[in-house]
N, C-alpha and C positions, 0 to 999 in steps of 0.2 A: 750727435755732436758731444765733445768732451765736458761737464759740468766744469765751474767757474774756475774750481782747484784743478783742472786737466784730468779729471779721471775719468776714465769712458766707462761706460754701464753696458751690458749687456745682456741677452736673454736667451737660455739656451733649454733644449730637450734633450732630456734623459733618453737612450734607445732600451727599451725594455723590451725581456727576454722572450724567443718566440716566434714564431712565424704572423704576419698580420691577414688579418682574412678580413679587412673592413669595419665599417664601422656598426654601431648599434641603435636601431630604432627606438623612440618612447615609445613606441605601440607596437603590436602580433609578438610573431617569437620570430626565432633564427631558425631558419627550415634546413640549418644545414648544421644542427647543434640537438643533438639526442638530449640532452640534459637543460636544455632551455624548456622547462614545460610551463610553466605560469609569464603570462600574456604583460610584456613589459608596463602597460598601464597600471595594471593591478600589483605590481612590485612597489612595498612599503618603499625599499630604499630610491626608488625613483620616484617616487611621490614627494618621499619627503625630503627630498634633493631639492626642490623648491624654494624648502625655508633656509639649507644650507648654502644656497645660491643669495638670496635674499638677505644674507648675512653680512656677506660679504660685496654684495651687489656684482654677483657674478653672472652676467647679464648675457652672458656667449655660449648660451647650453647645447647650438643645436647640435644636432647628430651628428656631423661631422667632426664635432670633440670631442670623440669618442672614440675609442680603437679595441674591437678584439682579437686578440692573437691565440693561436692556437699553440697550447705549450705539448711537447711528446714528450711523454715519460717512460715511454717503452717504444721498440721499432713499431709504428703502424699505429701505437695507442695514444692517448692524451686526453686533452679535455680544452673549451677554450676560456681566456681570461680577458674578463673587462676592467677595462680604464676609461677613467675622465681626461681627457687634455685638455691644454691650454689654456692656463689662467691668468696670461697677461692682462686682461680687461678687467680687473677686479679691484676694491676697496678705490675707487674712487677715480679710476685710470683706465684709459683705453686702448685701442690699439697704437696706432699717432699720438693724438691727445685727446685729454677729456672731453666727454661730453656728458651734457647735462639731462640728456631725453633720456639717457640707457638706464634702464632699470625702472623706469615709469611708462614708460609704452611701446606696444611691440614697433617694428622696422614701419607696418603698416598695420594701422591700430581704427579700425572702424568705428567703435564705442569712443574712440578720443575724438576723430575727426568729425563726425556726427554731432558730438555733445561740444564742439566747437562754432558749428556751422550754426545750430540751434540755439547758443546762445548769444550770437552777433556780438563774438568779443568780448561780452559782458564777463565771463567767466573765464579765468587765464589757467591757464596746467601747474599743478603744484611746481614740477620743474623747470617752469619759466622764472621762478625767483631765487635760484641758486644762484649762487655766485664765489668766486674762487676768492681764495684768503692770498693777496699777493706778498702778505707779508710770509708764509709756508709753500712755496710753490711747488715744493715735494708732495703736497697735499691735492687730490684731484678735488670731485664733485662728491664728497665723502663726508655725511654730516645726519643728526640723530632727528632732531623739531620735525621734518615731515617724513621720516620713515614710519611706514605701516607696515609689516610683513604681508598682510593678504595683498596687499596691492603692486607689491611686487611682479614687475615682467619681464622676460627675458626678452630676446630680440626676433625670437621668433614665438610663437604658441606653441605651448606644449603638451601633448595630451596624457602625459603621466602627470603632471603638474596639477591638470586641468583636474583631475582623483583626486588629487589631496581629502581624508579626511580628518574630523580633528584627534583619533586616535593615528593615522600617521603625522602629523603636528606635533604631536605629544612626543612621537618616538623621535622626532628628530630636534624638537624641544632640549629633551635628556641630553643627546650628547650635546647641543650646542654649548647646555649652563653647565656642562659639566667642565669649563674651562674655566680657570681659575684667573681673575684680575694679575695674579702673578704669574701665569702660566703663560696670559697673552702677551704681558709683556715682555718677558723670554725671548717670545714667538718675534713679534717687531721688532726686537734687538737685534733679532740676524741678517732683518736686512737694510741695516745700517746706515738710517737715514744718516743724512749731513746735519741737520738741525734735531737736537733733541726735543726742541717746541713743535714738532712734527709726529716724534716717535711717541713722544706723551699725547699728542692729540689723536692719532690713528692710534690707542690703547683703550684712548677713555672715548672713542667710540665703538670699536669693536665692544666693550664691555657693555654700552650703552644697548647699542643695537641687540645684545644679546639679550640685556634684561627684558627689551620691547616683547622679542619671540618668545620667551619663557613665559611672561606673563598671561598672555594673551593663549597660549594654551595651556598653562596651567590652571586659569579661568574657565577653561572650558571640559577638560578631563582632569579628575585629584590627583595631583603627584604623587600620589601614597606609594611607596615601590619598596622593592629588596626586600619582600617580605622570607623571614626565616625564623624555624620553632628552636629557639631557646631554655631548655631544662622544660617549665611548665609554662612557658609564655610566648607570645607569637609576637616579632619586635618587626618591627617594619620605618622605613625611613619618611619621611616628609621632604621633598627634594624642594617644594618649595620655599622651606625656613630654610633646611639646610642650605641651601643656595642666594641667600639675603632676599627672594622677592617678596617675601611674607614676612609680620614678623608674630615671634613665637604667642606675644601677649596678648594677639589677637586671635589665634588658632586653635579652634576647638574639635575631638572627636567624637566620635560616637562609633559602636559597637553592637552587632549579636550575633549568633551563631545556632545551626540545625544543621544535625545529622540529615545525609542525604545519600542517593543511590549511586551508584557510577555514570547512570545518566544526568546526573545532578538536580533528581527528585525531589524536595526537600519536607521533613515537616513540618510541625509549628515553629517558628521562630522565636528563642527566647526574648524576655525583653529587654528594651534598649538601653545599655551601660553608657556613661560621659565620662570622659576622659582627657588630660589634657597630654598625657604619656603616649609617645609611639610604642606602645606593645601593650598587647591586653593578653591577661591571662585564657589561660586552655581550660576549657569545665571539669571539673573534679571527675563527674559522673554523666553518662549520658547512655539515654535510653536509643539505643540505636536502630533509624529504618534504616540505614544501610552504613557500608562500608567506611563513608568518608565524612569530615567534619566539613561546615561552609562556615565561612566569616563574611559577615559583610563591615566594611568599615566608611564614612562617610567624615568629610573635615566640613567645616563651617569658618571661613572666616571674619564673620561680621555680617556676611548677605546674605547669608543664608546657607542649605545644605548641598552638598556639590553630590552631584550622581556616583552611586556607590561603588567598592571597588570590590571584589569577593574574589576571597580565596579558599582553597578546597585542598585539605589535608588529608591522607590516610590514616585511621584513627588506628591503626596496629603499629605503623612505622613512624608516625608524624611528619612524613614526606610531603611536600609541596607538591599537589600533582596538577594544578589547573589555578591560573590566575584569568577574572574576567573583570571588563571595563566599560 
C-alpha cells in the first residue's frame, strides 16, 4: 500500500549475468564445479558471513539465497559465479512485517524451547522485550542494548556459521569497522527514509552494532595489520585506535625479532623492546641462521598482553613473505 504521502515502495532484482545452475550449499563442494575444491564450511568468507549477517541482522541466510550462475567466456569454457540474494529481511524488517524472534532463534530452536520449558517461564527470551518506536515506523526491530554478535541466528542453522573462528571474526571484523560513520551514513541516505529521526537512528546503529563486532574480536585477536618495511623500519597499523575502539593512551607495544629458516626455525630471540609507535625499527646487524627475519609484536591495552602477531621478512629484499596470528 502507498505511504501517507501516496508514494508506493517497491522491491525489485537485479537479473545478473549468466546462465543459473542453482543454488549453493554451507557445506561439501559443487560436484559439478572443477574449481570448487575447498569444502564450503571451511570457506573464511562463509564463516565469517555470520558476523556480516549479524550486522545487519540478516537473518534469511538459507541456501536458497543464494544463486550460481555459470559465466562462458569462451564457446564450451567458463567458470561459475556466486551470489548472496535477497536482502529484504534485513536491519530491522522482514518479509511482511517485523518480527522480533529473527535473529535471536532459529525457525525451530531446541536450546530456546528446552531452556524455556525448564525454566517455567521464569526466564523470558531477550526478544520478548522488544518493542517498536511508534513514533519511527520506518524503523523495524532494529536496536544496539541486547545485540551480542555470537548470539546471533539465522532462521535456519548453519554449518559454515557453526566454524566460525575468532581469526575468521577478525577477518570479517576488518571489513565491517572499516566503514566509516560517514560512509554509513552515505549508505542510508540512499534509501531515503521519510523521517530523518529514522535515517539518523538506523546510522547510529549500524555504527553501534559495528563497534559491538570489532570489539569483541579485536579482544580476542590484535588488530595489528598492514604491516610494510619502510627505509629501516617495519610500520604497521593498529586498526583498533585507528578505528575509535581503543584509545591511543592506553595502548601499549611490545617487540623482538630472530633470524629464522624458510621453515620458520628460529633462534634466540632478541630482547624485548616497549613501544608506544606502530613501527619498530629493522636490526642494524644480524647474525643469520637463515634466510628471513621474524617479528613478533604484541599490544597490551590495560589487561594485559594480547597473543602475538609475527611477521616474516626476507633479509635480502625486505619482502613481507608470511604473516601469522
Amino acid at each position: 500500500q502507498p505511504d501517507s504521502d501516496g508514494v508506493w515502495r517497491a522491491l525489485s532484482s537485479k537479473f545478473v549475468d549468466g546462465r543459473p545452475v542453482g543454488f549453493f550449499d554451507y557445506q561439501g563442494r559443487r560436484g559439478d564445479d572443477a574449481n570448487d575444491r575447498v569444502r564450503h564450511e571451511n570457506r573464511r568468507e562463509l564463516r565469517g558471513l555470520r558476523l556480516l549477517s549479524a550486522w545487519l541482522n540478516h537473518f534469511d541466510t538459507k541456501q536458497e539465497n543464494s544463486l550460481d550462475v555459470f559465466v562462458e567466456t569462451a564457446p564450451g569454457l567458463g567458470h561459475v559465479k556466486h551470489y548472496l540474494i535477497d536482502f529484504a529481511s534485513t536491519i530491522g524488517a522482514a518479509g511482511r512485517q517485523p518480527d522480533r524472534k529473527w535473529g535471536y532463534e532459529y525457525t525451530v530452536d531446541p536450546e530456546a524451547i528446552l531452556g524455556n520449558l525448564l525454566s517455567l517461564g521464569l526466564h523470558e527470551s531477550t526478544w520478548r522485550g522488544l518493542e517498536l518506536d511508534r513514533d519511527m515506523p520506518e524503523v523495524g526491530y532494529w536496536e544496539v542494548a541486547s545485540f551480542d554478535p555470537m548470539e546471533f541466528k539465522p532462521i535456519l542453522a548453519n554449518t559454515a556459521f557453526a566454524h566460525l573462528t575468532d581469526r575468521d571474526g577478525y577477518w570479517a571484523a576488518k571489513i565491517i569497522s572499516a566503514f566509516t560513520d560517514e560512509q554509513l551514513a552515505a549508505i542510508v541516505a540512499e534509501a531515503r527514509y521519510a523521517q530523518p529521526e529514522a535515517a539518523a537512528y538506523i546510522t547510529r546503529t549500524l555504527a553501534a552494532r559495528r563497534d559491538k563486532i570489532a570489539r569483541h574480536f579485536f579482544d580476542r585477536v590484535a588488530p595489528l595489520d598492514f604491516f610494510q618495511v619502510r627505509g629501516s623500519i617495519l610500520q604497521f597499523a593498529d586498526l583498533g585506535v585507528e578505528r575509535g575502539i581503543y584509545s591511543s593512551r592506553s595502548t601499549l607495544y611490545k617487540y623482538r625479532w630472530a633470524s629464522c629458516t624458510a621453515e620458520r626455525d628460529r633462534d634466540s630471540w632478541s630482547a624485548w623492546q616497549e613501544t608506544r609507535d606502530t613501527c619498530v625499527p629493522l636490526p642494524r646487524e644480524v647474525t643469520p641462521e637463515g634466510p628471513f627475519l621474524a617479528f613478533e609484536v604484541r599490544v597490551d591495552r590495560g589487561a594485559g598482553w594480547q597473543g602475538p602477531v609475527r611477521v616474516f621478512l626476507e633479509q635480502d629484499t625486505g619482502r613481507i613473505a608470511a604473516l601469522e596470528r
